[in-house]
C-alpha positions as CSV (number, residue, x, y, z in Angstrom):
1,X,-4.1,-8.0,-11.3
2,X,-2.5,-6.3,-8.0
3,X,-3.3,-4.3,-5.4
4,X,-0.7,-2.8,-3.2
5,X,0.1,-1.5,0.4
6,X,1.5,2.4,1.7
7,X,5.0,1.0,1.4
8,X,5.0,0.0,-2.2
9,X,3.5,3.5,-3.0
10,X,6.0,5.5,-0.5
11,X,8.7,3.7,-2.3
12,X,7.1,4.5,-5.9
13,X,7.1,8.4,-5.0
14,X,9.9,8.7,-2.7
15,X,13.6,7.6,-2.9
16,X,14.4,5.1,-0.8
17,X,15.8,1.2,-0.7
18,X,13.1,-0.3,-2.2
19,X,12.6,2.1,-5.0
20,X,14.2,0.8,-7.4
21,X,12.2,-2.3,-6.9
22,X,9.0,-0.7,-7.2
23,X,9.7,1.1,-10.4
24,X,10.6,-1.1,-12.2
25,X,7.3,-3.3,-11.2
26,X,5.4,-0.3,-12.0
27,X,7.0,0.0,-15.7
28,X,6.0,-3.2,-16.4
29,X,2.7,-3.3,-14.5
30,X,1.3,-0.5,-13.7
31,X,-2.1,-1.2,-15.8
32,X,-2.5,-4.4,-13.5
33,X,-2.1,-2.1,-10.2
34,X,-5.5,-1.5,-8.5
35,X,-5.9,1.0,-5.8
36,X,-8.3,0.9,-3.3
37,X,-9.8,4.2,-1.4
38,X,-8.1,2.4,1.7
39,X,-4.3,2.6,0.5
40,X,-5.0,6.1,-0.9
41,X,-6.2,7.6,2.5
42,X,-3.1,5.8,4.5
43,X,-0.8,7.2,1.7
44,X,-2.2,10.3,1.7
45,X,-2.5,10.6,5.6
46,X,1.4,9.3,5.8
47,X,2.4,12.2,3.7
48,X,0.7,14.6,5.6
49,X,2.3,13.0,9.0
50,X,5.7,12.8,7.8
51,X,5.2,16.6,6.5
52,X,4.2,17.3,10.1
53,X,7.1,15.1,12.0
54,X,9.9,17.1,10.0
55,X,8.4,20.0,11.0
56,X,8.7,19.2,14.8
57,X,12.1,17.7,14.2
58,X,14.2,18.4,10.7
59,X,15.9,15.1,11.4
60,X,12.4,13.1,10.8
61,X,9.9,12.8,7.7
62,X,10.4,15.5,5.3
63,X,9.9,19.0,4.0
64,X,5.7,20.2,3.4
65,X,7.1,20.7,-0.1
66,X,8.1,17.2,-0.6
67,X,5.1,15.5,0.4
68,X,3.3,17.8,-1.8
69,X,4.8,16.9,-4.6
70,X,4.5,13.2,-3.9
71,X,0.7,13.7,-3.6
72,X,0.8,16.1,-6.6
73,X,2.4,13.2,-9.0
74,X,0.0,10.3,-7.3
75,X,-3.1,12.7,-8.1
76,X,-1.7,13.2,-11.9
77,X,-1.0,9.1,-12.0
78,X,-4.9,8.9,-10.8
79,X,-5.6,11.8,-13.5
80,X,-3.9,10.2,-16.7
81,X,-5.4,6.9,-15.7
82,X,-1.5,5.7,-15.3
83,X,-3.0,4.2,-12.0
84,X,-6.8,3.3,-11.6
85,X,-8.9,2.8,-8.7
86,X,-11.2,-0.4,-7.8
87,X,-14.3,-0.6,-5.5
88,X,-14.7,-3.6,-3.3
89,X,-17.7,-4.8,-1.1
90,X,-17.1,-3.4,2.4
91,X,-19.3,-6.3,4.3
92,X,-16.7,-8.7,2.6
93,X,-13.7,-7.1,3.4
94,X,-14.8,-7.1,7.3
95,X,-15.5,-10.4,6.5
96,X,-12.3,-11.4,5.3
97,X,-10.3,-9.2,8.0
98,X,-11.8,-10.8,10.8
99,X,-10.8,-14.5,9.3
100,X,-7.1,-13.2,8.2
101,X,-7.1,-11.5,12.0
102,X,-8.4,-14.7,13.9
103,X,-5.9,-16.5,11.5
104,X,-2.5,-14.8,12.0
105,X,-2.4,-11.9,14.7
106,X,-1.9,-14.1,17.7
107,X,0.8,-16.1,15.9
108,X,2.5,-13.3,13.7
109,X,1.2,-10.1,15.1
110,X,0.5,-7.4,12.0
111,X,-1.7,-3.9,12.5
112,X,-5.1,-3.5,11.5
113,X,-4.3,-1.0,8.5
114,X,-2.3,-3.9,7.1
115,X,-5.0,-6.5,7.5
116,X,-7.4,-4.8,5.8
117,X,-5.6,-4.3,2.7
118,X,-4.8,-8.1,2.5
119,X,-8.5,-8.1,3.1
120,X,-9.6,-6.0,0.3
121,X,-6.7,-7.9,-2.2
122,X,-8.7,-11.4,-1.6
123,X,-12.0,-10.3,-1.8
124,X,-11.4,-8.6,-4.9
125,X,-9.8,-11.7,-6.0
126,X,-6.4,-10.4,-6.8
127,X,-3.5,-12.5,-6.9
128,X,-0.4,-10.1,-6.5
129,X,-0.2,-8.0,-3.0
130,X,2.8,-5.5,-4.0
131,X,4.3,-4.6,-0.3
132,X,7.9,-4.3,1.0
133,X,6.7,-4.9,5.4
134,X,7.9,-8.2,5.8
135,X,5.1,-8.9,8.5
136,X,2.6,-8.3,5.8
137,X,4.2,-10.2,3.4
138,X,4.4,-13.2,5.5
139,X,0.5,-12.7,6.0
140,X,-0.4,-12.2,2.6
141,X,2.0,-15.2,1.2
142,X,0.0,-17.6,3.8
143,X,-3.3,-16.0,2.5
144,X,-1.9,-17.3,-1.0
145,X,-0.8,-14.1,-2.2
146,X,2.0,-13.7,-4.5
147,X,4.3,-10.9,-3.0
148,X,7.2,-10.1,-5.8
149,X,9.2,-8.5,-3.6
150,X,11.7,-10.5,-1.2
């Protein structure tokens, strides 16, 4: 089983370098992919600050119409059961963020966000972390991790 970060899912629903990467893991694996409530409210709050960024500046993010079609075809994913949710033990995950936290930040650096889904990926046990940041994939490789991307 997997569980992924915001830049696997931004690169699922939006063209971009890595897409091509992520579909094609996806087509072969999306009934392994498990979403927490965590990666759903950063995706979901990313959408609605890139809608908000193009809207100051047309050169940044990208159109309200495109992030709401990217949120429409995640909900319908979520709907058809194409992609399923998992519930984790919160006490755990502070657990396990504070270890991963003590353990890399000072040497590597990496944002709390991030952590926390590295977090949530070991104490559910999983042993794919789908993410295309190399600072998290450094982390979640040295947690024991496998990352497919390179």
């Amino acid at each position: 089983m997997a569980t992924c970060d915001t830049s696997y899912l931004c690169a699922l629903y939006f063209p971009q370098s890595h897409s091509a990467q992520a579909l094609e893991w996806y087509l072969k694996g999306a009934e392994r992919l498990l979403l927490t409530d965590l990666v759903l409210m950063e995706y979901r709050q990313s959408i609605r600050l890139q809608s908000w960024l193009f809207h100051q500046d047309r050169r940044k993010g990208f159109s309200e119409k495109e992030g709401v079609k990217a949120l429409q075809e995640l909900e319908l994913h979520l709907s058809q059961k194409k992609l399923r949710t998992i519930q984790y033990h919160w006490p755990t995950v502070v657990r396990e963020m504070e270890r991963i936290s003590d353990k890399h930040t000072v040497q590597k650096g990496g944002r709390l966000f991030d952590i926390l889904l590295i977090a949530c990926a070991l104490s559910l046990k999983e042993e794919e972390f789908l993410t295309f940041d190399q600072k998290q994939r450094e982390i979640a490789e040295s947690e024991g991790l496998v990352v497919p991307f390179s």
